[in-house]
N, C-alpha and C positions, 0 to 999 in steps of 0.2 A: 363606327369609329370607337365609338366609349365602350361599348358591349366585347369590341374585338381585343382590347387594350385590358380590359378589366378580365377576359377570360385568360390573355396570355400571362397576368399577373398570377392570376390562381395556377394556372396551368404550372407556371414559375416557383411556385413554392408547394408544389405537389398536393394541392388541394382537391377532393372527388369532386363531381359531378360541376366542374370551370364549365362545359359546355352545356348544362341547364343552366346556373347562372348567369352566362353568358347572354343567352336567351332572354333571360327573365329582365336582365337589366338594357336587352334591348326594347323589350316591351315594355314593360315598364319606367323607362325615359317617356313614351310621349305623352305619358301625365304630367300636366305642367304644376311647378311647387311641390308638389309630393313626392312623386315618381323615384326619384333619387332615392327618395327617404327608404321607401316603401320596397326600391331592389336592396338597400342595405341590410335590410332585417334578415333577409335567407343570405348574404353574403358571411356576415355577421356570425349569424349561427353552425354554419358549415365551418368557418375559417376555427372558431374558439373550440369547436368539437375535434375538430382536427392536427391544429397546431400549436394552439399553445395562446398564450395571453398574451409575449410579445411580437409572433408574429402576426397574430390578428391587429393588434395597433398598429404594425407596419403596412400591412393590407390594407385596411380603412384609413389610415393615411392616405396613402396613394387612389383608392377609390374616388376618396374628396376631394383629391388634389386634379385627377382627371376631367371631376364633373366642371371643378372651377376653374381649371385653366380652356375645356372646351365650350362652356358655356360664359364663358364671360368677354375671351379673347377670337377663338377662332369660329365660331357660329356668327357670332354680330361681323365679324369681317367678310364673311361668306355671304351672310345675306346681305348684308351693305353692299356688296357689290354687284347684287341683283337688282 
């Protein structure tokens, strides 16, 4: 979900290597409390080398906006209803 949304964002603003990325912040989710953190850093540095300062704060916007709206509203609904 978040890995596939966050690669098609990058992919979205012509950013290189969306599908490591992509990856990285799939793996990286199932550390709990950090994980997030920890795929922003390479999201981060690719997006500011690449595109510029404001569309990096557009990207990371939207990164955190994904983590908060999947982990806060649709995972607790998903597993609530297991």
């Amino acid at each position: 979900g978040k890995a596939v949304l966050v690669g098609g964002i990058l992919w979205g603003f012509e950013v290189e290597y969306y599908v490591l990325i992509g990856v990285l912040v799939f793996f990286l989710n199932f550390i709990p409390n950090i994980g997030a953190l920890m795929a922003a850093a390479p999201l981060i540095v690719c997006t500011i080398l690449q595109t510029g300062i404001n569309e990096t704060l557009v990207i990371i916007s939207l990164y955190f906006a994904i983590n908060f709206i999947i982990g806060n509203f649709i995972e607790p609904k998903l597993l609530g209803n297991k």
